[in-house]
Structure formats: structure tokens, C-alpha cells
NUDO-848182 format. One record per residue (C-alpha): residue in three letters; z, x, y. Coordinates in pm, whole numbers, plus 32768, in hexadecimal, padded with zeros to 4 digits. Example, Ala and Ser with C-alpha at 12.3 -4.5 7.8 and 13.67 -1.06 7.14 Angstrom:
// residues 2
<rec res="ALA" Z="830C" X="84CE" Y="7E3E"/>
<rec res="SER" Z="82CA" X="8557" Y="7F96"/>
This chain:
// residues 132
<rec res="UNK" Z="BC3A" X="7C71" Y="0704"/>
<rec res="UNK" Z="BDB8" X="7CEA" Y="0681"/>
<rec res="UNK" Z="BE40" X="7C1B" Y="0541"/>
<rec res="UNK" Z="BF3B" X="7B8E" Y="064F"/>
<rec res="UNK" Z="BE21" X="7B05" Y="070D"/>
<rec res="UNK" Z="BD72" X="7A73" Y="05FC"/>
<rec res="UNK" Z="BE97" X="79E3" Y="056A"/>
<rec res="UNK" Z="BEBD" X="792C" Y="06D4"/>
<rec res="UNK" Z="BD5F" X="78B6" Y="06F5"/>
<rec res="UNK" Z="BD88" X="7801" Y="05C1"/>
<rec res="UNK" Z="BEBE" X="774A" Y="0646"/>
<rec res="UNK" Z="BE1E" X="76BD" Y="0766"/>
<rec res="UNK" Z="BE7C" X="7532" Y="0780"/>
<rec res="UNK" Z="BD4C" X="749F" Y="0767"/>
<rec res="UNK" Z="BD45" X="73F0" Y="08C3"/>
<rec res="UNK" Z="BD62" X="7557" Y="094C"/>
<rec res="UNK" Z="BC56" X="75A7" Y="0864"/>
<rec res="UNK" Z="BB6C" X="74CE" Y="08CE"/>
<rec res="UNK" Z="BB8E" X="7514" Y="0A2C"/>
<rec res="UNK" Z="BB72" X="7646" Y="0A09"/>
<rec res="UNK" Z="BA0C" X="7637" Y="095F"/>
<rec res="UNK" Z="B9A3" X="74F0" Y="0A67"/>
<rec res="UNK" Z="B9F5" X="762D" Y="0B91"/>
<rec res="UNK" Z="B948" X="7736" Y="0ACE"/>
<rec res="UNK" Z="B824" X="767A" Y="0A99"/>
<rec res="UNK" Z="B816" X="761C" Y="0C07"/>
<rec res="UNK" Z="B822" X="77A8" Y="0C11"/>
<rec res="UNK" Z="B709" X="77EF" Y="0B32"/>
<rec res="UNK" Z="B624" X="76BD" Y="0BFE"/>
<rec res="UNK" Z="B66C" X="7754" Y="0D44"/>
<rec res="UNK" Z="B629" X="78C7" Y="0CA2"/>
<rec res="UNK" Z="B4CC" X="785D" Y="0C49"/>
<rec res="UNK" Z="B469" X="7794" Y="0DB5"/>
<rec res="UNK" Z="B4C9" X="78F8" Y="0E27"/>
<rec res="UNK" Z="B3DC" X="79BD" Y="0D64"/>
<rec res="UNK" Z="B2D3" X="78E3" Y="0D92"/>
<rec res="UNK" Z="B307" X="78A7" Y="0EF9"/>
<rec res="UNK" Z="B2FB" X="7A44" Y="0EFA"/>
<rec res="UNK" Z="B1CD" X="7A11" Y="0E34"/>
<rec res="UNK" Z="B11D" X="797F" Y="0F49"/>
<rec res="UNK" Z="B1B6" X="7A30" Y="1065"/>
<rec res="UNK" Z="B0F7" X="7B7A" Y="0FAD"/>
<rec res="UNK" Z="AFCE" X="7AA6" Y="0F91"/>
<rec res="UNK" Z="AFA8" X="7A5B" Y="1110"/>
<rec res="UNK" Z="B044" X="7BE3" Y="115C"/>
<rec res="UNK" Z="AF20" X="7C80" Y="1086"/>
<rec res="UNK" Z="AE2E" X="7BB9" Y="1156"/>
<rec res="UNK" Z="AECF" X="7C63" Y="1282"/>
<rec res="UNK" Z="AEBA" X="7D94" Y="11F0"/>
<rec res="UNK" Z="AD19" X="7D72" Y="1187"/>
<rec res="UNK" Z="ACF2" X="7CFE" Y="1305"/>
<rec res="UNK" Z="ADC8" X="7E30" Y="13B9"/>
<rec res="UNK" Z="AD01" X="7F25" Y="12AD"/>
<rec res="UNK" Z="ABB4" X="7E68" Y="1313"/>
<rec res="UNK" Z="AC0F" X="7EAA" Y="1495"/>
<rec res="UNK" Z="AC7D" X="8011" Y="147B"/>
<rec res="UNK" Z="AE09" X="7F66" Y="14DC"/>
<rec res="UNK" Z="AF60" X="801A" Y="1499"/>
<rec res="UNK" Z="AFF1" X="7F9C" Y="1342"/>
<rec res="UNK" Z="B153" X="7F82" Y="13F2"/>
<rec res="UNK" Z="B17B" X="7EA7" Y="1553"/>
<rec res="UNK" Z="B2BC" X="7F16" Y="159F"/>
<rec res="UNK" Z="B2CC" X="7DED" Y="16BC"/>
<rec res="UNK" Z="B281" X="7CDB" Y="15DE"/>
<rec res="UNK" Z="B3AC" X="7D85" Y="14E7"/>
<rec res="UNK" Z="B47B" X="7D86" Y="15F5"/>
<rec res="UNK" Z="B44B" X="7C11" Y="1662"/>
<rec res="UNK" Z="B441" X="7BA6" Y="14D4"/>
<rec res="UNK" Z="B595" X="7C64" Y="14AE"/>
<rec res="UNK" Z="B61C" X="7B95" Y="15EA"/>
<rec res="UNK" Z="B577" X="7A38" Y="154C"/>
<rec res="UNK" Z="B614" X="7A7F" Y="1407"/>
<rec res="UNK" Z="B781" X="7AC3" Y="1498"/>
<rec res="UNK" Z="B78F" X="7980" Y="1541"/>
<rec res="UNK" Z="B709" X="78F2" Y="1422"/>
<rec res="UNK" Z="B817" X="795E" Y="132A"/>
<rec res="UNK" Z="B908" X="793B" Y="1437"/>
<rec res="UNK" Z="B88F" X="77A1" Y="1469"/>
<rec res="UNK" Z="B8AD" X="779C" Y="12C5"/>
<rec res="UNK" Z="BA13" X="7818" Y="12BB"/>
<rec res="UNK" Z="B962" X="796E" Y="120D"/>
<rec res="UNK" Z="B9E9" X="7AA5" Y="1276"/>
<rec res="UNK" Z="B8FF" X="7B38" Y="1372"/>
<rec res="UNK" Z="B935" X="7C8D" Y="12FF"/>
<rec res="UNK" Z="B8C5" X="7C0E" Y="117D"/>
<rec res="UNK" Z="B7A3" X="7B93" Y="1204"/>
<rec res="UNK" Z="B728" X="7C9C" Y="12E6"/>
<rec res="UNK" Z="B750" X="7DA9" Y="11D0"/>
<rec res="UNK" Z="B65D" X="7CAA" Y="1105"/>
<rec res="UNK" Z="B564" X="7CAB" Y="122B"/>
<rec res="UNK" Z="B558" X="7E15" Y="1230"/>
<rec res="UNK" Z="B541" X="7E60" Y="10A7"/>
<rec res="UNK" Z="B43D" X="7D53" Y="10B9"/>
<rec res="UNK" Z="B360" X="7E08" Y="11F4"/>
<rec res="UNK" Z="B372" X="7F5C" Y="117B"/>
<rec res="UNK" Z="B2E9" X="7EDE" Y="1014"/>
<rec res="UNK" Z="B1C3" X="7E15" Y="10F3"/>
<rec res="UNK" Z="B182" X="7F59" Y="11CD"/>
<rec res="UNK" Z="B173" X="8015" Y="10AB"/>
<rec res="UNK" Z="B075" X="7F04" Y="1031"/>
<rec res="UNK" Z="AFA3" X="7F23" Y="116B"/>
<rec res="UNK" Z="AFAA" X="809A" Y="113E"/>
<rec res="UNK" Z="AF0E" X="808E" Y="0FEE"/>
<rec res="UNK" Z="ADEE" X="7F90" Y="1064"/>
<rec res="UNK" Z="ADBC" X="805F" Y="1191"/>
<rec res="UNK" Z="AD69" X="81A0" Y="1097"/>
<rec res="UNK" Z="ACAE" X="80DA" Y="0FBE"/>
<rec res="UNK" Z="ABB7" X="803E" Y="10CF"/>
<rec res="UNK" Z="ABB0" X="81CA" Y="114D"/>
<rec res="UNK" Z="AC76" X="8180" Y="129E"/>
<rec res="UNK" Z="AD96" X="827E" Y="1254"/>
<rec res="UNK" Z="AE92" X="81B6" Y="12B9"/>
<rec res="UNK" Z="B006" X="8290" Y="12B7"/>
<rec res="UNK" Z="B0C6" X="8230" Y="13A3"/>
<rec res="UNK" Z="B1EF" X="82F1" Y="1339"/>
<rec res="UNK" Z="B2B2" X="81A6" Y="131F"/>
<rec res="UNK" Z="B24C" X="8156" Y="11F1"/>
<rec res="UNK" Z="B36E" X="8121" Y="10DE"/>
<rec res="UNK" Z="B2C8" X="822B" Y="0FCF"/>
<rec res="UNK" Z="B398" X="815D" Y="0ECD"/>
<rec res="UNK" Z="B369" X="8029" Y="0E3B"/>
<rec res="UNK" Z="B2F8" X="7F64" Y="0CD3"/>
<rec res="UNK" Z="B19A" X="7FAF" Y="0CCD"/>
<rec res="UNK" Z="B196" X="7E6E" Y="0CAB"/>
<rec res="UNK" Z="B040" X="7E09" Y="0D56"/>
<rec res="UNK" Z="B105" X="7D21" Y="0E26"/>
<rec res="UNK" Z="B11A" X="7D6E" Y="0F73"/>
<rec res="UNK" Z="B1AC" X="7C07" Y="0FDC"/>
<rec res="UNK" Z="B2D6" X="7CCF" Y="10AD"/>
<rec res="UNK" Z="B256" X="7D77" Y="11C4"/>
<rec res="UNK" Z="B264" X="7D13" Y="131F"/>
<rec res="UNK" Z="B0F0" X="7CBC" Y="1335"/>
């Protein structure tokens, strides 16, 4: 932050102040519902993954993306959310699960490249994101 901006953060009325902190605190609430939300969404998306390795399945279900994709559109689209936001979210969030279901797959000695796989992500141990 510039001098200038400092200088103007310090001259905040204090109505405008506290506003400001009440919205950002709303912020940082809804921030953590949304990481623990995710939280469990990788919980139920690595059982998914242990059950497709278990069966010999495909990590990715491109038909299930596809309808998910659809869901989430008219979702976003019903919540005044850009559509376009939210399917870019969706499909970060699926290639980080299919690259989840890829690593169980290998480690329960099923293979399981599908070539549409992400190859990127955290490392994380997470894979909440996937399609499942």
C-alpha cells in the first residue's frame, strides 16, 4: 500500500469504517463455509474415487461432467452468479478430483490415466473437486 493510500485509510469516517469491517467480516464467514463445505465435497469425492479404483472404473465420467457443468450454470444463473464464473470453478474443481481419482487408481494398482486428467494441481491430498 502507497503513502497516499495509507494516508486515506486512516481518514476513513468512522461510520464508513465500521461498515466496512461489518462487510469484510461477512467476507471472511462466508470464505470459511466455503472451505469447509469444499472440505467435505473432497471427503465424499475421495470415497468415489476408492469405489471407481475398487471396480476397475474410469477416474473421469465425462457424462456426469457434462450434466454437473449444465446443473451448475443454472445454478449460478438462479443466484444472479455469472454462469461463466461458475462453470470455470466446476472445471478447475473436476480436473483437481480426476487427478485425485488418478492417483487412487495407481495406488490400488488399477492404472487409471485417462488422459483427462489435469497433471496440475496442490498436491494437496484433497481431491474434493472432481466430477465424481
Amino acid at each position: 500500500m502507497s503513502t497516499s493510500e495509507n494516508d486515506a485509510a486512516r481518514h476513513i469516517d468512522a461510520s464508513v469504517r465500521a461498515e466496512l469491517d461489518r462487510l469484510r467480516e461477512s467476507i471472511d464467514n462466508i470464505d470459511a463455509a466455503v472451505v469447509h463445505m469444499l472440505a467435505e465435497r473432497f471427503k465424499a469425492t475421495q470415497q468415489v474415487g476408492r469405489l471407481k479404483a475398487d471396480h476397475q472404473l474410469p477416474p473421469a465420467d465425462p457424462a456426469r461432467e457434462t450434466r454437473q457443468i449444465a446443473r451448475l450454470r443454472q445454478l449460478a444463473q438462479s443466484a444472479n452468479l455469472d454462469p461463466a464464473f461458475a462453470e470455470k470453478l466446476l472445471n478447475f474443481i473436476i480436473a483437481e478430483v480426476i487427478r485425485h481419482h488418478e492417483r487412487i487408481a495407481e495406488e490400488a494398482g488399477n492404472g487409471g490415466g485417462s488422459g483427462t486428467g489435469s497433471g496440475s494441481g496442490s498436491g494437496s491430498g484433497n481431491g474434493a473437486f472432481a466430477g465424481a
